[in-house]
Structures are given as C-alpha cells and as structure tokens.
N, C-alpha and C positions, 0 to 999 in steps of 0.2 A: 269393590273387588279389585284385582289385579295388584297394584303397589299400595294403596289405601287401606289403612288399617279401619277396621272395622271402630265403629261405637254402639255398636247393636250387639245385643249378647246375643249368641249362639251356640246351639247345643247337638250335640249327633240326634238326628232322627230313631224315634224309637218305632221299628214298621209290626206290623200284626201278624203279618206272615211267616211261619217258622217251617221251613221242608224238614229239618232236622228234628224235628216231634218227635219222640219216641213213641213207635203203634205200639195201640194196645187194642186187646179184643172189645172192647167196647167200642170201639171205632170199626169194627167189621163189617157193620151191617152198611154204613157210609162207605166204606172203602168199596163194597158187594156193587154200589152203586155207581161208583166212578167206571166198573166194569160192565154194565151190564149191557150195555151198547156194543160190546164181543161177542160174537160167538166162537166160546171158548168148548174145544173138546178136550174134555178132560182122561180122556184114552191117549191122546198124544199127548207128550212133555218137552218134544226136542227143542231145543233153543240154536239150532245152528240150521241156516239155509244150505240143504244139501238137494242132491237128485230127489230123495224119497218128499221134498217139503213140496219141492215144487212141482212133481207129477201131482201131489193130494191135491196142491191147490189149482194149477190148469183143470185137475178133471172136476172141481165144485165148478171152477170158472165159467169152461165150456159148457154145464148142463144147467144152466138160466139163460133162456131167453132175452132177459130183460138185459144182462150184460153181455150178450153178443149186439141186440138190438144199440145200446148207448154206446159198445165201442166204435160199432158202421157211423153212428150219426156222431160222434164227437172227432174223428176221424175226417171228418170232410167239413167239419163246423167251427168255429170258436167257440168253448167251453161255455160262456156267461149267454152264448146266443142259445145253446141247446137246451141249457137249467133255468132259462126266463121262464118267469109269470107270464101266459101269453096274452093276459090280457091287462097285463102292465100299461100299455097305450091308451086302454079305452078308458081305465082308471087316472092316468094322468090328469088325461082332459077333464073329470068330475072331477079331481083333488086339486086341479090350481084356483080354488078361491078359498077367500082368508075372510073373516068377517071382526076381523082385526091388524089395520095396517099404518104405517105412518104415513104421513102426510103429505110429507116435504123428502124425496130423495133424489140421486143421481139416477139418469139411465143409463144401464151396462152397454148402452150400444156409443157411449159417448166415452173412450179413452181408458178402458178398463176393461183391458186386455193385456194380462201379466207376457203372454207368449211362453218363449223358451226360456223365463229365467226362474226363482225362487223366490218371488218379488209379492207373495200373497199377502203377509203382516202388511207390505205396508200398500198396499192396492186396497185390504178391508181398511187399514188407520184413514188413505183419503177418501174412500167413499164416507164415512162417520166425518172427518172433516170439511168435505164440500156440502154435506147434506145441511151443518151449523150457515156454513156461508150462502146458499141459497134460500133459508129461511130466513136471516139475517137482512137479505139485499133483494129480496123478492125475485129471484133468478128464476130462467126456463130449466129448467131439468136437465136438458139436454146440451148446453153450453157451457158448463164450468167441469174444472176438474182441477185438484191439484195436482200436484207435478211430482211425481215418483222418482221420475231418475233424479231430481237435487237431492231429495232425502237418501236415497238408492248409492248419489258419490259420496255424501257425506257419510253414512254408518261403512260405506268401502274402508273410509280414510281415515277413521276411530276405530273400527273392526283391527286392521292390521298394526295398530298404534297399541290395542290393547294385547293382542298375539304377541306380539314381541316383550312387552312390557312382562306375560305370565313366560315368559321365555325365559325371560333375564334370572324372575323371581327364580324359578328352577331348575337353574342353568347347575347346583352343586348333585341333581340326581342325574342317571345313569341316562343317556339319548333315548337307548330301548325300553324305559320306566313306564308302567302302564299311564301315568299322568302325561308324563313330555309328548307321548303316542298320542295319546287322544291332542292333544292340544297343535300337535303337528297334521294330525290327521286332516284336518279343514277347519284351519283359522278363520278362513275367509267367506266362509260361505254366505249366499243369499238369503238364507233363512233367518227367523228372527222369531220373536215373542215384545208381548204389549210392553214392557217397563224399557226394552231396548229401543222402540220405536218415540217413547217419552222421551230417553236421554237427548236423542236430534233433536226431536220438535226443540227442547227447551234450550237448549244449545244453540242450533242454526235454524228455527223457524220453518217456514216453508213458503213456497211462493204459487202462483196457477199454473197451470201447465202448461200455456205456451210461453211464460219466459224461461223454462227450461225441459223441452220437452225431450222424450225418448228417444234416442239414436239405434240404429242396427245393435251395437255393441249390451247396452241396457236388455233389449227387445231379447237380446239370445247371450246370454253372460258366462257359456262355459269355457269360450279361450279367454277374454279376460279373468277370469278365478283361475285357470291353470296357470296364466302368469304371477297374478300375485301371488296364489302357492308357493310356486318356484322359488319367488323373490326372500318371502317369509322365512323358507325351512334355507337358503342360500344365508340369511341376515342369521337366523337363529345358530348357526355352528359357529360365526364369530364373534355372537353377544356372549354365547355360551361359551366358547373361550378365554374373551377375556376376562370374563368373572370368574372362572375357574383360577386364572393364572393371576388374579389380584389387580388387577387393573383398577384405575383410581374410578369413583364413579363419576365425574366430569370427564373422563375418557371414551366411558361406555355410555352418557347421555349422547354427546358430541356426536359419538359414531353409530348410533342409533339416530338421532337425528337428520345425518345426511342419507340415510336405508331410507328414512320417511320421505324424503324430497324424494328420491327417483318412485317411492311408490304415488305419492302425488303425480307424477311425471307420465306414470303410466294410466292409473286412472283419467288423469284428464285429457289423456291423446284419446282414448279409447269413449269415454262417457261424455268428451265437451267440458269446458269449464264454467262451472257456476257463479250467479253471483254469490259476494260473502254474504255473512247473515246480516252484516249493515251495508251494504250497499244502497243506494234509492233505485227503484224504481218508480212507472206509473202504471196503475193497474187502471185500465179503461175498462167499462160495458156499457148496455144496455137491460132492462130489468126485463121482465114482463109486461110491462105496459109501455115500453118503448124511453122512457127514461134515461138519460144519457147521464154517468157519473163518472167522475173520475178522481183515485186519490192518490198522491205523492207518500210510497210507502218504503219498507225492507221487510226482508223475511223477517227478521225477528219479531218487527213490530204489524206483520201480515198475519204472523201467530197471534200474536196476542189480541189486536185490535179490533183485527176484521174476522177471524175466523173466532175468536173470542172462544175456545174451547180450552177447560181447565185439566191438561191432559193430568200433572201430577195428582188430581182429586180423585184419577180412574184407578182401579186393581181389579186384579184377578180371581175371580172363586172359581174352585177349582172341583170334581168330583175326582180323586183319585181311594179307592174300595180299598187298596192297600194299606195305606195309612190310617193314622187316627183325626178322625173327623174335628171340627173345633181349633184347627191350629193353623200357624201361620210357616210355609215354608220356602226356603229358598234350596238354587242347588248352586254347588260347589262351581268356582273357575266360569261359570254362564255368564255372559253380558259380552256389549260391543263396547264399551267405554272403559277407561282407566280413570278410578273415581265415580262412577257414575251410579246413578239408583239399581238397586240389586234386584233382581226378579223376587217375584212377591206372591205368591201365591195363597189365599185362604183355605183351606180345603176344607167343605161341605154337604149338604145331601141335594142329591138332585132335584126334593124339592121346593128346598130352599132356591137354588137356581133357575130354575123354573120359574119361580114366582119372582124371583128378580127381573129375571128376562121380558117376563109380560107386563110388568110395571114398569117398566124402561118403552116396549113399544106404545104401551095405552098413552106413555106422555109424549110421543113422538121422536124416540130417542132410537138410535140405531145402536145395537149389539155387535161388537167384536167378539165372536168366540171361535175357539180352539177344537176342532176335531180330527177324526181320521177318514179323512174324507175315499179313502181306497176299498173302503169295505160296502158289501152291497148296495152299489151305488151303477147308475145307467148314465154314463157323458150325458148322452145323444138328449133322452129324455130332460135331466136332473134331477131325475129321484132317488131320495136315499132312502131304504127305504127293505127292511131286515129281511122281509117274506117275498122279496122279488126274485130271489135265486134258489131253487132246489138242489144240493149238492146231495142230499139224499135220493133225489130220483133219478140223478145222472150216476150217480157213484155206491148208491145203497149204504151211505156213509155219513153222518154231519158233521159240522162243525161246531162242537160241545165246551168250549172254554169260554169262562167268564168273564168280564169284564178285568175282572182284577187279577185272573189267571194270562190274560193278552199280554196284563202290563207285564209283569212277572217272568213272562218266556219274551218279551220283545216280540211279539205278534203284531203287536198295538201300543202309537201313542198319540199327542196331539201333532199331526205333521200339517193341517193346514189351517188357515183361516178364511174367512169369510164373512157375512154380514147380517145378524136376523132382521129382516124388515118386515115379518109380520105375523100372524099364528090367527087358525082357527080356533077356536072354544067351540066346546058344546055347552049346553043349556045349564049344567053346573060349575062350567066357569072351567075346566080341565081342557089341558093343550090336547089336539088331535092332530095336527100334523101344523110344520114353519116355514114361512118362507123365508130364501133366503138372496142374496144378491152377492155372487159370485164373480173371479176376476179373470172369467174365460173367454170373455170377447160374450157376442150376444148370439152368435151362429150356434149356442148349447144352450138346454132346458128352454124356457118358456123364457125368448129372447134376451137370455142371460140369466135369468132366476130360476134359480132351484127348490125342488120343495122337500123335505124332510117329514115321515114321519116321527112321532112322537115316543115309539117303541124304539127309530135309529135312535133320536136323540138319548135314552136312556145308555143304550151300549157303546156309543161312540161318541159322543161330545163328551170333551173334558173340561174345559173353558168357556167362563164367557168373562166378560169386563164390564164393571160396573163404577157408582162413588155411594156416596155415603146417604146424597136421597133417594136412591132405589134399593139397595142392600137393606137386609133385615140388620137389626141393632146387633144382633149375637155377632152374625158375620165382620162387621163393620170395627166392633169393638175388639176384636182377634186384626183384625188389620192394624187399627190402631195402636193397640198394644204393641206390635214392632217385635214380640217376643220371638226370636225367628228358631226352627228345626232347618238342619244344616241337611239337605240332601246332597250323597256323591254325585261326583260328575258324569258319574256314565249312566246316572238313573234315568227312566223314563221321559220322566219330567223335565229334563233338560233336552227334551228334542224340538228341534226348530221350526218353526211353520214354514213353509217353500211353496 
C-alpha cells in the first residue's frame, strides 16, 4: 500500500447484501417478522411527533407498573447494574475452569497493562511472543515481558511516514474528499491489526521490557497523538501544495523528510529513544531452576533467534456474514508501513475457526483474535458473556440485530484484541465457554483473565490469527492463493484494535 504498486491482483469486493432489493410480496411474511417485536396500532397512522403522539404515549407509559418501577431504579442506578444477571457472580466463580489450557504463558499481573493508551494489538502480539520465549528458555511466568513501547515508537514513526506518503499520493483531490478526510481524520492512531504488528517485528525486531520500558507518555498517549496530528494535517497542506503546483519530486521527498526528523524529534522527547533494530545489547536471566544465562544480542536478531516466532507464517481468518465466505480480503489505504504487507484477511465459518483455535491451544499455541470486546461484557468480573444483560426487562425492548446487521449499521466491529489461552469442551469435543488473557492490568476478571462464552464468541469475535499447521487446507489454500477482494476504506473491517 501507500506509494507501492501492487503485484497482487485485486478486484472490488462483491458483498451479499443488497438494501436496494426490490420488495416483493413474497417477502412479506419475512418482512411481518422484522416487525413483529412492535406494537403497531393500526387505528393510528400519524408519522409526526406532535401533542396527540405524545399524550397516547405518556398515558400507555404511565399505566405499567413495571415502567414506573425501571424508570425509579434506573434513575438512581447505572443502567448494566439494574439489567445484570444477578447471579452473574455466583456463576463466574463455577465458569473459571477450562479442562483445556496451555501450558507455558505470561501472567497478566507482570507488565501487561495497556493503561490509557490503544496499545491492545500489540500487548495481545507480546504476550503470544513472551509465551515462545519462556518456553524456549525455561522462564518463571512472572519475569519476562516484551517491551511495548519500542514496538509502540516504531509503528509511531512508520504510522506518520506512511500518512504522509497517502497524503502526497492524494494531494490532486479535493482537502474535503471523502478519502483525504478519513485519512486526515487519525493518521496516527494507537490502534492496529496483526499484519501491521508483522511489518515492525520484521523491520525493527523487538527487545524485553526492561531495555525499553514504558514511560508516563506510552502509559496515557492522548497528548502525544494530538501532537502528532497536528504535525501531520500542518505537513499534509504543504506536501499537498506542492504536488499540486508541480514541484519536482526530490523537492517534495527532501521536504517530507525534514516533517519526519521533527516528527522523530517529538516521538522520542515524549516515548525515550530506542535502541535501533542493530544495536547490541545483553540480555541477562535467571531460568526456573536458578540457571544464570546470558547473550550478546539486537532486536532484530532477539526476533528472530531467541523469540524464534515465524510472525510472516501467521494470517488472519476472519467471520465476516456480510461477505462471501472462501475468499481472501484486504481493505483499501489500511496499514502503518509504506511498502509493507497488506492486511490479509480469509474470511470463513465460525466453525472452521473454532476448530482452528482449539487446535492451536491443544498444541500450546496462544491465539491473537479480534473482537468487540464493548458488548455484553462485565470489567469488574471478565465475562463476556450475551445473557448477562436484560435490556428487555429494563426497557421492555431487545436488541434484535444480527451479526452481519451490526456490521452493516457500524453498531459493531473488531475494535480490540486479546489472547485465547484456553477453552472448556464438553464430552463431544464442542467449545462451552474461553479463556482469555487480557491487557487490563490484573486488578479485572479472574486476576487479568477473562472468560467468554461460546454463544459471545459466535456474535462478536471476528478474528483470530493463525499458519498453515493449524488452519484447515481450504482456509490456508485461499491464503495462499494471494487472490485479494479489495474492501473500501471506511468498511468495517478496517477498524483498528485499541
């Protein structure tokens, strides 16, 4: 993406969903259905809110108990506390065991606490990468951690490298152009998805956490992102100038280059400076058994060697109900890199996924996937978890959209990640509910881990990340293929984990 011309054929997405249908009566008994959760009087027609709507409706209002009773107690309560399961708790404590888990992982109480920033892609990428390196080196659990904020300055400082660069590209449309807009809207942001979190690794490696660990600024990142904004859409009216006025392009590299130095300038007042990806260091421990080791390394070669994880072997399957299942897709203008591997997504059945995901943990493999972690879900507990909230009993009213209806109205998309480390079966071998290992500090769920059931995961996980020896052949072979469907920029699927 960005100035790099493609060698991957690509083609417009063809989606499933057409609003523009033409009804016909055979579709009425379906359409009878979408309504039936109305109560429609059909003596009344009016369609404007006037005095006569809203005396009808205060005086239904007023004569139910049950809606004077929910407006007294919603009225002095927070909404999710009045419509809880109230025996949500007691269930918790029977639902946190797995009789399926991995082996070798991080604990959430050791450095894996995103805070105030949008920093979950890559808080799920090092727990999956420390979990390789303490199986690797016999480590305690509770001592390693990779280090967020070097990955955290580096995609800063390829982020805004790559913003400018789609800046430049679109510098002959109009500033108010529905593309300049989005692309102006939040160059910079914290969020991200797995192919973006590849391009660093393979680029600048990573290193442990204490040779670059977390400052205030990393910890809580919204005045640093307001500044680099600023800096961005400031650089972007004079890249896009002098492209407009014909500027030679060694004129407009030059001066795009020195925009990068001050944005360097600002990142590393604010995050600390990193080592480069060759720099040396020495990485010292202690194992498990008190073993003293030590080795003369760099990040690139701390990627490759010691963490020995083959990020570009990983992709994405995805459930998206919108689209047509079997294919491989990317979206428009998404990535942090100029040049860099293009978002990848396979799109498949949930239980194809499924079954990926549990053959990933039976071999002791920790799962990156993608969900919307906002939707019937409890901090405090960590349960996600569909039947914990009654919005019918509070409201005499549900919430009736489907999955693929979420994506469609922007109700719902993948906005965070996280980490599966493990799943109950029952006796036929079917998921009941997952655990997971989240990047909220350990003061939430079940000392940092979350449990999901199996009905959330159907409605709200969209992602997980996989390779080629846990994917089914079909999935794998649609990866392979490369054959890409082009999704727009503003679709769904381009929404970033935070």
């Amino acid at each position: 993406m960005g100035n790099q011309p493609s060698k991957t054929p690509i083609k417009e997405v063809e989606t499933v969903f057409n609003e523009k249908q033409e009804f016909n009566n055979d579709e009425f008994s379906q359409f009878s259905d979408l309504l039936k959760n109305l109560s429609i009087d059909q003596t009344k027609s009016d369609d404007d809110i006037g005095i006569g709507s809203l005396h009808s409706w205060e005086s239904d209002f007023q004569s139910s108990a049950k809606n004077l009773l929910a407006q007294n107690a919603i009225a002095k309560n927070e909404i999710y506390s009045v419509i809880a399961d109230s025996t949500l708790k007691a269930r918790s404590n029977e639902q946190y065991h797995f009789n399926t888990q991995l082996k070798n992982i991080g604990e959430p109480s050791f450095l894996d606490n995103q805070r105030s920033s949008g920093r979950c892609w890559m808080f799920a990428t090092s727990n999956i990468l420390r979990q390789h390196v303490i199986k690797n080196y016999n480590l305690k659990f509770d001592e390693f951690q990779i280090s967020q904020a070097y990955l955290f300055f580096y995609d800063k400082l390829e982020r805004a490298n790559f913003a400018l660069d789609n800046l430049i590209e679109t510098a002959d449309l109009p500033l108010d152009s529905r593309l300049v807009n989005y692309i102006l809207s939040d160059p910079i942001s914290d969020g991200g998805q797995w192919d973006m979190i590849v391009n660093i690794l393979e680029k600048y490696g990573a290193v442990p956490n204490y040779i670059f660990p977390d400052n205030a600024q990393a910890s809580s990142s919204s005045t640093l992102n307001y500044i680099l904004k600023e800096k961005i859409r400031e650089f972007a009216l004079i890249l896009r100038k002098l492209k407009t006025k014909g500027a030679a392009d060694f004129i407009i590299k030059t001066t795009k280059s020195a925009m990068m130095k001050e944005i360097y300038n600002v990142i590393s007042i604010s995050l600390g400076t990193p080592p480069k990806p060759t720099d040396s260091f020495t990485w010292e421990f202690k194992d498990k058994d008190g073993n003293y080791k030590s080795f003369n390394t760099t990040a690139n070669d701390f990627y490759k060697t010691h963490i020995n994880y083959p990020g570009t072997k990983f992709f994405s399957l995805i459930h998206d109900p919108r689209n047509a299942s079997g294919k491989l897709y990317t979206v428009d203008k998404l990535n942090n890199m100029t040049g860099g591997r293009k978002i990848q997504y396979v799109n498949t059945s949930l239980d194809s996924i499924k079954a990926t995901a549990i053959k990933m943990i039976k071999a002791d493999e920790p799962v990156f996937f993608g969900c919307d972690v906002g939707k019937y879900y409890d901090r405090q507990s960590g349960i996600l978890d569909t039947s914990q909230f009654s919005f019918k009993l509070g409201f005499g009213t549900d919430l009736n959209m489907t999955k693929s209806e979420r994506l469609q109205t922007a109700s719902s998309a993948m906005t965070h990640a996280m980490v599966l480390t493990g799943v109950h079966l029952d006796s036929e071998g079917k998921p009941v509910r997952w655990k997971i290992e989240n990047s909220w500090g350990s003061d939430v769920g079940d000392k940092g881990y979350f449990l999901m059931t199996d009905e959330w995961f159907d409605e709200f996980v969209f992602q997980i990340v996989t390779s080629k020896a846990y994917a089914s052949k079909s999935d794998y072979a649609v990866f392979a293929g490369q054959d890409y469907s082009v999704l727009p920029f503003y679709d769904p699927m381009g929404a970033l984990a935070k």
